[in-house]
C-alpha positions in Angstrom: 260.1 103.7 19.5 258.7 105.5 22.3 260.1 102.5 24.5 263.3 103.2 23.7 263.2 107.0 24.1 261.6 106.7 27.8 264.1 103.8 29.1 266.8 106.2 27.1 265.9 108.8 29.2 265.9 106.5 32.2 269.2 105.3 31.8 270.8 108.9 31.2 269.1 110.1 34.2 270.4 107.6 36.4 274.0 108.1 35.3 273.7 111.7 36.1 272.5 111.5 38.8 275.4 108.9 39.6 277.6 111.3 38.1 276.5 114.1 40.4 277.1 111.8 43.4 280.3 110.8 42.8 281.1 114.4 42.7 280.3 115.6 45.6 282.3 112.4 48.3 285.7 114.0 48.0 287.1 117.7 48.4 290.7 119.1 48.2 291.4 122.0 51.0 294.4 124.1 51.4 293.0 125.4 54.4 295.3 124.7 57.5 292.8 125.1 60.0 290.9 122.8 57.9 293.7 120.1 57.6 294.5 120.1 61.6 290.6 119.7 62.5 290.7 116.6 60.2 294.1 115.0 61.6 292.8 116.2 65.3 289.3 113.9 64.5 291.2 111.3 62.9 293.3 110.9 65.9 290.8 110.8 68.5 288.5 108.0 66.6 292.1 106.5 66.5 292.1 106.6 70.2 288.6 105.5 70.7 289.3 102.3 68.8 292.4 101.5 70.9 290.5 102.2 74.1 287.6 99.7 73.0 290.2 97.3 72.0 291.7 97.4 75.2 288.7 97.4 76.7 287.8 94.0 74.6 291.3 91.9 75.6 290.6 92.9 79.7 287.1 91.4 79.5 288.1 88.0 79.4 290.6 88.1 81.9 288.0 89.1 84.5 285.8 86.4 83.8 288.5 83.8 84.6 289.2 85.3 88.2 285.6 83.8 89.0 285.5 80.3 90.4 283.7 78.1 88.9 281.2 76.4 91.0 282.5 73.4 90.7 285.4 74.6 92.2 283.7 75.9 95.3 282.5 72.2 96.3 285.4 70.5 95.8 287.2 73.2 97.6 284.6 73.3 100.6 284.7 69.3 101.1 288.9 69.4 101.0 288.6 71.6 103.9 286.2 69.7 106.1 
């Protein structure tokens, strides 16, 4: 019996304290100054991604101008 009443305990512990978590992730503001902070953060981690992104699709394109040195050989020996 005492078994029970400790892993009882245990289990109605752990969904308060679940409970209690839940809770606290989301809030509801009326507050303009509040709302226009959040869209103003939101829309520069927007622009961050798009500049990474962008950042991402130049990359390869600077790789390719590099010859390859293949290309330098067979280049150097048409000349001669």
């Amino acid at each position: 019996m005492k078994k029970m009443s400790v892993a009882l305990a245990v289990s109605l512990l752990s969904l308060a304290g679940t409970a209690a978590a839940q809770s606290t992730g989301v809030t509801m503001s009326t507050d303009p100054a509040k709302a226009a902070d959040i869209e103003q953060r939101a829309q520069m981690l927007q622009d961050a991604q798009d500049k990474q992104s962008a950042m991402k699709m130049e990359m390869p394109g600077h790789k390719a101008k590099h010859p390859h040195h293949g290309a330098k050989a067979s280049g150097a020996s048409a000349a001669q």
